[in-house]
Structures are given as C-alpha cells and as structure tokens.
DRENSEVO-633756 format. One line per 3 residues: number of its first residue (from 0); for each residue x, y, z of C-alpha. Coordinates in Angstrom, 3 decimals, decimal comma, padded with zeros to 6 digits, always signed. Example, Ala and Ser with C-alpha at 12.3 -4.5 7.8 and 13.67 -1.06 7.14 Angstrom:
<pts>
0 = +012,300 -004,500 +007,800 | +013,670 -001,060 +007,140;
</pts>
This chain:
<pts>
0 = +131,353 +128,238 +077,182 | +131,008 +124,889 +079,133 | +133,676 +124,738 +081,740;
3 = +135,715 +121,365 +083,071 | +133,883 +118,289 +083,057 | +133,732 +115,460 +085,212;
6 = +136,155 +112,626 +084,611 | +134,954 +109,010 +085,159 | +137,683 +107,586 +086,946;
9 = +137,657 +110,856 +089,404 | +134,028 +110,352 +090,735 | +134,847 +108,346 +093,669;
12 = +137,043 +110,128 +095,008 | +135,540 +113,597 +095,052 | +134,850 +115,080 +098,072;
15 = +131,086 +116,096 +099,386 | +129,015 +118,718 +097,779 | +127,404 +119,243 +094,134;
18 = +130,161 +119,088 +091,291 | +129,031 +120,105 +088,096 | +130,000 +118,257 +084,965;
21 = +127,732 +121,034 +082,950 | +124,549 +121,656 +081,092 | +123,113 +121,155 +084,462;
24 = +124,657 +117,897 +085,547 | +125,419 +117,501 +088,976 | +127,166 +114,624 +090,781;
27 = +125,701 +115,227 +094,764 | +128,119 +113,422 +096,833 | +126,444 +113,181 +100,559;
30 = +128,791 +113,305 +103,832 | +128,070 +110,008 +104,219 | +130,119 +109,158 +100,870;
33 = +126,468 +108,118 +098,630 | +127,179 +109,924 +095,379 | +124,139 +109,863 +092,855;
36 = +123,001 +112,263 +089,703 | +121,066 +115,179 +089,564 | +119,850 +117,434 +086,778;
39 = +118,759 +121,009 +087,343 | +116,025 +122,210 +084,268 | +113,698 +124,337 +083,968;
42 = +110,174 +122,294 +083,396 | +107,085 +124,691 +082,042 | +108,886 +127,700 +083,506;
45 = +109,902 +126,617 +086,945 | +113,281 +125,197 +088,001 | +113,998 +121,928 +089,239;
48 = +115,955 +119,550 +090,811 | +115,537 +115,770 +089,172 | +117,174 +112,935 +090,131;
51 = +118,019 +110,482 +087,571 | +120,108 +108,038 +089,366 | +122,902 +106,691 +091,730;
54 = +126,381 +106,359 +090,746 | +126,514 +102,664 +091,542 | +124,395 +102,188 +088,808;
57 = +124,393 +104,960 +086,303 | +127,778 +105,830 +084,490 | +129,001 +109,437 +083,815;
60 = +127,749 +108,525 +080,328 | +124,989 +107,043 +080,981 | +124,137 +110,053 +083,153;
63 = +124,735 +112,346 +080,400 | +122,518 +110,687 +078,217 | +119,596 +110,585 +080,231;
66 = +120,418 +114,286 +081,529 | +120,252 +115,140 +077,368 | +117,215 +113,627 +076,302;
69 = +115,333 +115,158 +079,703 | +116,324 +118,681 +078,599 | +115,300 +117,882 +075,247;
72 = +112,053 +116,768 +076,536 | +111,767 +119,668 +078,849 | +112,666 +122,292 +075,962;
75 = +109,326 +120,674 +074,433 | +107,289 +121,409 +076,737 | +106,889 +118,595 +078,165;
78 = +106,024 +117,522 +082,228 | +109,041 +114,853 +082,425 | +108,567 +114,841 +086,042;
81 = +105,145 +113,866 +085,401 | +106,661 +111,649 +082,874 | +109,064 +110,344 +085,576;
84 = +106,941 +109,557 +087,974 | +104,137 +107,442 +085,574 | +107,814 +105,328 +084,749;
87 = +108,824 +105,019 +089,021 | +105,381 +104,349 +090,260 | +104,281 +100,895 +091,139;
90 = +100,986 +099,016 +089,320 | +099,306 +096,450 +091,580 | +097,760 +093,769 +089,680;
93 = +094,345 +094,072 +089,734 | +093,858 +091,457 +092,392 | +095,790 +093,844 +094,536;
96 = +093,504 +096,305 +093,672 | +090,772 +095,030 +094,373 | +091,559 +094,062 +098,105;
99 = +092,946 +097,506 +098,333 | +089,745 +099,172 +097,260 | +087,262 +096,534 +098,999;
102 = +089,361 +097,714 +102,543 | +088,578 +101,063 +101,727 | +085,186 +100,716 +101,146;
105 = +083,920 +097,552 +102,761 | +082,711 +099,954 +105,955 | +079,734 +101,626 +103,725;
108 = +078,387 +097,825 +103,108 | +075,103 +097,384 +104,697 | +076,219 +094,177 +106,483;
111 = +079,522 +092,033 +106,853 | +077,599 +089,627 +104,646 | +077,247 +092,374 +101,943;
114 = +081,282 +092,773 +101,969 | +081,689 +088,932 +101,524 | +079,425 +088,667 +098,767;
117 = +081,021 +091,622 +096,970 | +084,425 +090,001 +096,992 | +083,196 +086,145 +096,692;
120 = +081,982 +087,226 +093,078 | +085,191 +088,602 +092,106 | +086,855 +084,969 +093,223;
123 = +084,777 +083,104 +091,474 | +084,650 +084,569 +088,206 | +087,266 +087,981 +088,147;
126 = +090,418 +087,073 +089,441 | +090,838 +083,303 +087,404 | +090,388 +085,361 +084,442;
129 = +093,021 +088,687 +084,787 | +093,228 +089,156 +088,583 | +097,235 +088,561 +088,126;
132 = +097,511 +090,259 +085,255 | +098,590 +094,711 +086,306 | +095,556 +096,926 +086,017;
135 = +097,577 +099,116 +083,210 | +097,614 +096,312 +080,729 | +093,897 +094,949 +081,395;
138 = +090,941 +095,888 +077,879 | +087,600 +095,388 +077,830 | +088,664 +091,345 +075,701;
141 = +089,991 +090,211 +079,191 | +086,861 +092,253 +081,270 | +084,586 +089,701 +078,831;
144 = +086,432 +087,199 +079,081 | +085,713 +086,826 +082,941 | +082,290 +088,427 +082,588;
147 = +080,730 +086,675 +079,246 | +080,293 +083,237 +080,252 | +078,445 +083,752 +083,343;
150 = +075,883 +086,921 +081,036 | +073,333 +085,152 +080,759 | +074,000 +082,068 +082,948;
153 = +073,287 +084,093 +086,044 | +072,631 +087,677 +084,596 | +072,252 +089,049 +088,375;
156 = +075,574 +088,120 +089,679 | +076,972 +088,686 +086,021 | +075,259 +092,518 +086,612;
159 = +076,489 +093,038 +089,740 | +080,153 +091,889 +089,100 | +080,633 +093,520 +086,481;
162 = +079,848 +097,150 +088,062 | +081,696 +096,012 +091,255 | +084,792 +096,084 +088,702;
165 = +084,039 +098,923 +087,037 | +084,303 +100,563 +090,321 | +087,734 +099,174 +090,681;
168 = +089,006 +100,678 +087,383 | +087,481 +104,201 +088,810 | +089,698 +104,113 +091,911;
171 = +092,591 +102,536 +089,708 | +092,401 +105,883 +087,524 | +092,113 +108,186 +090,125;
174 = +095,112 +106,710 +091,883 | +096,973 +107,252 +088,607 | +097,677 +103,556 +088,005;
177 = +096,146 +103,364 +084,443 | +097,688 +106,798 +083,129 | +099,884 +107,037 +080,421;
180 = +102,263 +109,929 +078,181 | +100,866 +111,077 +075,084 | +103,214 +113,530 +074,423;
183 = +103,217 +116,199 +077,264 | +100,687 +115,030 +078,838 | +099,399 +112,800 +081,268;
186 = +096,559 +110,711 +079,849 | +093,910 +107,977 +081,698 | +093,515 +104,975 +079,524;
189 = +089,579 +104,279 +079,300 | +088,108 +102,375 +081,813 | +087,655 +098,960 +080,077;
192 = +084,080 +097,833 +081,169 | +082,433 +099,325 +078,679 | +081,199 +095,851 +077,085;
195 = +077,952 +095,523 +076,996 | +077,795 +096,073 +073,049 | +079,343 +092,619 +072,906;
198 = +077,026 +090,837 +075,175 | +073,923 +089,321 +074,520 | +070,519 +090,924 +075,518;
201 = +069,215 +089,298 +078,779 | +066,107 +091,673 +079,956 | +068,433 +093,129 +082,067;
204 = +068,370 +089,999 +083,875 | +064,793 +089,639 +084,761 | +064,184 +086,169 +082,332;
207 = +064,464 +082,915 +083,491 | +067,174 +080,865 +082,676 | +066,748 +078,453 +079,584;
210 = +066,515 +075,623 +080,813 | +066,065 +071,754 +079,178 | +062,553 +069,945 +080,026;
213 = +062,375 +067,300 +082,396 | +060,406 +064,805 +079,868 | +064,046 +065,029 +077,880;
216 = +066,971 +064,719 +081,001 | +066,783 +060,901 +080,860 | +068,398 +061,114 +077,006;
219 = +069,994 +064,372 +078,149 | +072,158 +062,147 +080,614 | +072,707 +059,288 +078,743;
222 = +073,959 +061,595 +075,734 | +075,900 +063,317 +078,205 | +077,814 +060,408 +079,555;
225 = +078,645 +059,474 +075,472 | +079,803 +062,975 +074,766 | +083,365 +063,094 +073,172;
228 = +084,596 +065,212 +076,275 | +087,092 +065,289 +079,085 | +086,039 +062,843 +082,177;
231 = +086,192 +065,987 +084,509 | +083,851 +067,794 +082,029 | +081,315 +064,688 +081,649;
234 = +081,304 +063,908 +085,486 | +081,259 +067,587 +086,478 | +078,449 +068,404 +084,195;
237 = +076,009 +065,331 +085,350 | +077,437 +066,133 +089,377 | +076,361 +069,418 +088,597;
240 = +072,847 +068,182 +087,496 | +072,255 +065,628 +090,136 | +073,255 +067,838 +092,658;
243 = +070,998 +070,997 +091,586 | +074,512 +073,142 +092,140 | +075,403 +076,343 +091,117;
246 = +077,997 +075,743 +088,497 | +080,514 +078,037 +090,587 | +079,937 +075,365 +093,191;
249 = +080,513 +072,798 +091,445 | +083,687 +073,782 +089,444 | +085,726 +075,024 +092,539;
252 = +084,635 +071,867 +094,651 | +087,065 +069,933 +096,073 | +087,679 +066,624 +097,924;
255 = +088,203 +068,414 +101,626 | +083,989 +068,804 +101,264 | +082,967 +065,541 +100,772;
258 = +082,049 +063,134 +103,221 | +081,706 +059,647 +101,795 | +080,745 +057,263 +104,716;
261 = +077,923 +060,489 +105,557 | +077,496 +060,551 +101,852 | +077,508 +064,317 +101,881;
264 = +078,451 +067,775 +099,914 | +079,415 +070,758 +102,424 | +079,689 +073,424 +100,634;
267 = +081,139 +076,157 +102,462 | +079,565 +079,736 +103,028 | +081,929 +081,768 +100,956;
270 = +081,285 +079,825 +097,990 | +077,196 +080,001 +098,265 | +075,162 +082,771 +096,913;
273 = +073,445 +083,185 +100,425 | +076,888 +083,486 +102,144 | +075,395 +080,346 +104,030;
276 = +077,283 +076,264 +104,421 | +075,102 +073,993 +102,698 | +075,368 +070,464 +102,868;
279 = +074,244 +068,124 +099,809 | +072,558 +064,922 +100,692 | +074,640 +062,676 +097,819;
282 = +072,689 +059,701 +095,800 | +074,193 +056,644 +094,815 | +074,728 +058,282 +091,178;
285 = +076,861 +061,058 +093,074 | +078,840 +058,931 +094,735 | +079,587 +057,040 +091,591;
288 = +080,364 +060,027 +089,807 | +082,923 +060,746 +092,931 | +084,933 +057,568 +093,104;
291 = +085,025 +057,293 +089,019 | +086,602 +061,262 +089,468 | +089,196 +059,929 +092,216;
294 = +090,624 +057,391 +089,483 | +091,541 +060,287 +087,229 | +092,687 +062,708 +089,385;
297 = +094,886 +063,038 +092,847 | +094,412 +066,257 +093,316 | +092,159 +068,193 +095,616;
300 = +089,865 +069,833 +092,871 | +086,907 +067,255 +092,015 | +087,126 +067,902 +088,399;
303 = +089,770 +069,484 +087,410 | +091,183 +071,247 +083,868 | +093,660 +069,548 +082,245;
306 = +096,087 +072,019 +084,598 | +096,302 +069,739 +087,881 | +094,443 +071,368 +090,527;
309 = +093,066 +073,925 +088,301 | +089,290 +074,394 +088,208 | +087,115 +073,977 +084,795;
312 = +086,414 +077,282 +082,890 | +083,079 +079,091 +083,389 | +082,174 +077,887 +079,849;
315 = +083,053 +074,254 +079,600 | +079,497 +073,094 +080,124 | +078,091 +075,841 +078,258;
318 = +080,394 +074,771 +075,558 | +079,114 +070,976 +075,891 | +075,368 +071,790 +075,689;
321 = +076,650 +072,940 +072,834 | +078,301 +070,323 +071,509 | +075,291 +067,974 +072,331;
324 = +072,729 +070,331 +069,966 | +071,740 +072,749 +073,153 | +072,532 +076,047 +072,544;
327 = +069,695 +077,701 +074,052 | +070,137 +076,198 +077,171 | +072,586 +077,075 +080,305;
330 = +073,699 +074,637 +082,718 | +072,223 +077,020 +085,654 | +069,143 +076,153 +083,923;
333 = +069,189 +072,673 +085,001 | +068,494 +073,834 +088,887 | +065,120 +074,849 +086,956;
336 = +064,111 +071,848 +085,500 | +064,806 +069,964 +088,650 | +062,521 +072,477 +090,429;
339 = +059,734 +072,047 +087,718 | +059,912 +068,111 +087,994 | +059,904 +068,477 +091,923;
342 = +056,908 +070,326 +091,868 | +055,298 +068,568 +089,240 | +056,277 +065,049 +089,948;
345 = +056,455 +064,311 +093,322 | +054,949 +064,937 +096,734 | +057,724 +067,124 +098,822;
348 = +056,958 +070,131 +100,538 | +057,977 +073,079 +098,568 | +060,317 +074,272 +101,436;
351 = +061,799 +071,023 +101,103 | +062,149 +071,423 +096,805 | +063,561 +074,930 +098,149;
354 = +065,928 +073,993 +100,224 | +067,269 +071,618 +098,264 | +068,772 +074,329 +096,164;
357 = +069,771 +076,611 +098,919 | +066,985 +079,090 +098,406 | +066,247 +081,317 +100,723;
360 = +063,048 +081,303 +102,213 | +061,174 +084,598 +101,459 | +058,363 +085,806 +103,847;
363 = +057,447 +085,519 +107,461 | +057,869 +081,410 +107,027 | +062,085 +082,343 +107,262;
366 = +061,661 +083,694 +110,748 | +060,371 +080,651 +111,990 | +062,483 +077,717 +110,277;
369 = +064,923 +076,099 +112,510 | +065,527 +073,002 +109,928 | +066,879 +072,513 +106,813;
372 = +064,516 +069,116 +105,724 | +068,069 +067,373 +105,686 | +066,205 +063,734 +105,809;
375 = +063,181 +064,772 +103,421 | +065,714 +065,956 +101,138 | +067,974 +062,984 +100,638;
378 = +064,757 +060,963 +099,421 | +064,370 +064,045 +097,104 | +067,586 +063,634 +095,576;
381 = +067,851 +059,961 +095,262 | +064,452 +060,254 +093,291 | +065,979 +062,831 +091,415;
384 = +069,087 +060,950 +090,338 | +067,276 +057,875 +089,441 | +065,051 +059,761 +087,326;
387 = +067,523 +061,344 +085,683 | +069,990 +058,209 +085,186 | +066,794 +056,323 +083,783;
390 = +065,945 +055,823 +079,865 | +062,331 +055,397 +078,973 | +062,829 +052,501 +077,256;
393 = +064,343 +051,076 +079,930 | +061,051 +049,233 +081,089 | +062,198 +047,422 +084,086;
396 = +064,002 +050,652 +085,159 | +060,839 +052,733 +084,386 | +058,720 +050,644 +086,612;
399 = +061,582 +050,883 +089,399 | +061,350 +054,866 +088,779 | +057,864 +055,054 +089,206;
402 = +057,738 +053,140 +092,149 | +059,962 +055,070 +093,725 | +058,271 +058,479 +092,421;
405 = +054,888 +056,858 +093,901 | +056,848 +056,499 +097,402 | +058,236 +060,166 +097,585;
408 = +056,795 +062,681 +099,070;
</pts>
C-alpha cells in the first residue's frame, strides 16, 4: 500500500533529507536548500540511484511522469542509464571533431608539415560541405558530397581525405558520439565512408587527369568567356587556366593576395599542396580578369558564390566543362595541357615549366635550388595567356602569338 504523497505546494518548504512521494520517488533536498528528483530502480538486477531533474524545473508531475515511464523501461529490461546518458551527452560537430582528434594524434605525424597537410585537406574540401553539421546526423550523401567532386579531379588528395575522415568517424564511435537506442541497447550507427560504390573508377588514382589539348584552348577560351554562366564562374574558370592553379587555390583566393602595381598572386602555404607560399607572376589577361571581378563584387573572395564572401563549389567548373560539351575533362586537367604546350612550344627550362606550377623538384637538383625562376616565369605566363586568349583565325593576333612564342625561351 503506497503511503502519503508529496504535495506540490509543500515542496519548498520541506526540510533537508530524501522525502519519498512513492514508487521510488524521492525529492533530495540538500542543506544548502537545492531540492531536485531522484528515482531509486532496479536496472538489470542492480539498484540505483537516477536523477531525473531539479525542482526549479521539473514539477511533482512532471517528475512522476518521467519517474513512470523509467520504471517501465527498466521493468523491460532495458539500460535507461545507458539510455540517459546517449540523451545528456554532448555531440561536437564534426569540425569539432576533427580538431579534437588531429590534437590527439598530430604527434605520430612524421613532420609538422605532415599535420598541416592533414588538416589543410579537410578545409578545403570537408568542413564547407558538413563540418557544422553534429557527427550523429552526418551519411555517407553528405561524406560524397564533400568527397565526389574532387574523385577524380585530384584522386590523391580525394584518397587521402577521404580515409583521414574515416578515421574521424572511428574515434567519433569509440567516444560514443554516433551511438544510438534500439531498444535496450546501445547501438553505433555505421561509419558513413563507405562510398566508394558510388564513385567513379579512377585506377586508384594512378591516371592522369583528362585534360583538353592545347591545339583547342584558343576556342576553349573564347567559348568560355560566351558561356551562359555566373561572372565569378566565367572569370574564375579562365583565372584558373591562365594561372595553371589548383582549383582549391583558386576558389578560396581572395583580394588580401594580390598585388596589382607588382602584378602578383601570393598564395599562401596553407593553401598549397607543398605546404609552401607561392607567388604567381600575373599577365595582362589576369589582371583584366581581376579588375572586371572587383566591379561585381566588394567582398574579399575573388569570385565568389552568389552567397557574398562565400567561395564557388568544388564542382562549378566541372559543371561548366560540362555545359560547354566537356565531360571528360577536369579543370585540374588544364595545369596539364599548359605543361604539354610549355614543353612542346616554347624554349623554358623545364624547372622553370615546373615551377610555374609549384612542383616540387624531385631528385638531387632540389638540394641545390636557391631560386624560384620568378623573372623566366613571368615571360612564361604572359606567352601562355596570349596563347590562350588568341583565336586562330585571328591572323594579325596569330602572327603577334608567334612572335612572341619565337622570343620565349
């Protein structure tokens, strides 16, 4: 037979020590006058004390309720406190997590370089994608989301990235962050990089990347500047090409990196593959492109989405090769075709063609450079961008193109 109960209006007033209200409802009034709820249960054959709220905010019936359905539960078989603590504990997003687990394991990196270049890909092409959204309601869509575009763009980084994540999701469901109920039980939702059913086959990254031939960039250009397409998508793409940038570089570039008067690019080392600044010698084309950009857009990103000082999506220019009848080709494939015509059509130095894209220089020649062919390589690109800007059927432009191709070198 249940015995008195508690009476709402009586509960501030009583004195300190546990007053049951029954069925194992306790009010636990402290000496220092906090007063908050407490159920004692039995959960899978052992007794316990849970705590399921302060007075200040949970009524005598509310109390009751939740003291109810827990006993329920536990009758059931169920592990509420398990339960209970999956509801109280806190999700990081999995930006958060990601930080958290690169601190913890950034000291078995080979080099400080290594640690940078682990987190610079998750920047670029990870967090813009889900990094803000909380690591318990992140599938495999929003993994290839941030991972498709770049597949077969730049299948090594796209590789790499998409294990370094993996490895994020491991630590996320060992710290408990992506379990969930399923009953009585405490279950680990799957860890959501499995997605390489969905994704193209690339030779596990070992092909080149398509790229467009050099004969065709002329029309390439000219088509590209007639393309029904956003300015920041048209200038951005034909920046990109001039430029022979990584498209990462050029999406994320902004106005604090150029140098007009010097007629320059720095890009800075977290943004470049080798973890090294690299500074762009800019044609006349390039600066065109520039001050055409600044009359569409304030804002610090060059070319920007049509969210103010928000970068361009991985796949914009993938999706205006496209458009333009090039599906087989990736806009990382145009740093090939300017290598092909460098070597093909002019005189420069291969270390010159090479840095130009911000190679690095394999073999024993690397130990002994102490230049990066600055003044060799703003010839290079001017030649490059008048190529490129020139039709063949532009006659008096063609002659000007080969002059200056017979000059080069």
């Amino acid at each position: 037979m249940m015995g008195k109960r508690l009476v709402a209006i009586e509960l501030k007033s009583l004195p300190p020590g546990m007053h049951a209200d029954g069925a194992g409802l306790y009010l636990n009034v402290q000496e220092s006058g906090s007063r908050s709820w407490i159920l004692r249960t039995v959960v899978r054959g052992k007794r316990t004390d849970i705590g399921i709220g302060g007075l200040a905010t949970t009524s005598l019936a509310k109390a009751r309720e939740t003291a109810a359905s827990l006993r329920e539960k536990a009758r059931n078989g169920e592990d509420i406190l398990e339960a209970r603590r999956i509801e109280k504990r806190v999700i990081p997003t999995f930006k958060e997590a990601a930080l958290n687990y690169h601190a913890q394991v950034s000291e078995t990196f080979d080099s400080e370089q290594h640690g940078q270049n682990w987190l610079r890909s998750l920047e670029l092409y990870v967090f813009p994608a889900f990094g803000s959204k909380m690591v318990d309601m992140i599938d495999t869509a929003d993994v290839l989301r941030a991972i498709g575009p770049i597949w077969n763009e730049i299948p090594d980084t796209a590789r790499r990235t998409l294990r370094r994540v993996k490895a994020i999701f491991d630590y996320c469901q060992v710290s408990g962050y992506r379990n969930i109920m399923v009953g009585s039980l405490a279950v680990p939702l799957p860890n959501p990089c499995d997605i390489k059913t969905a994704l193209p086959n690339n030779h596990n990254g070992e092909s080149h990347h398509a790229a467009l031939p050099y004969q065709e960039l002329p029309k390439f250009i000219a088509d590209l500047r007639n393309l029904t397409a956003s300015w920041s998508v048209k200038l951005g793409f034909e920046f990109l090409v001039l430029t022979a940038a990584r498209t990462g570089e050029v999406l994320h570039a902004n106005w604090s990196e150029i140098d007009l008067e010097a007629k320059t690019w720095t890009i800075p080392a977290q943004r470049m593959k080798m973890g090294i600044a690299h500074q762009v010698p800019l044609a006349d084309r390039c600066v065109e492109l520039l001050g055409l950009a600044k009359q569409f857009n304030e804002g610090e990103i060059l070319f920007p989405s049509s969210k103010p000082n928000t970068p361009l999506s991985n796949t914009c220019f993938l999706m205006a090769l496209r458009r333009m009848g090039h599906p087989g080709i990736t806009a990382h494939g145009f740093r090939a075709t300017f290598k092909t015509w460098s070597e093909e059509k002019t005189n420069f130095d291969s270390l010159v063609i090479e840095a130009s894209m911000a190679h690095q220089v394999k073999g024993i020649e690397r130990h002994y450079l102490r230049t990066t062919f600055f003044e060799q390589r703003v010839k290079l690109m001017a030649a490059w961008a008048t190529f490129a800007s020139t039709l063949p059927s532009d006659e008096a432009a063609s002659n000007k193109r080969r002059t200056i191709l017979n000059r080069v070198g």
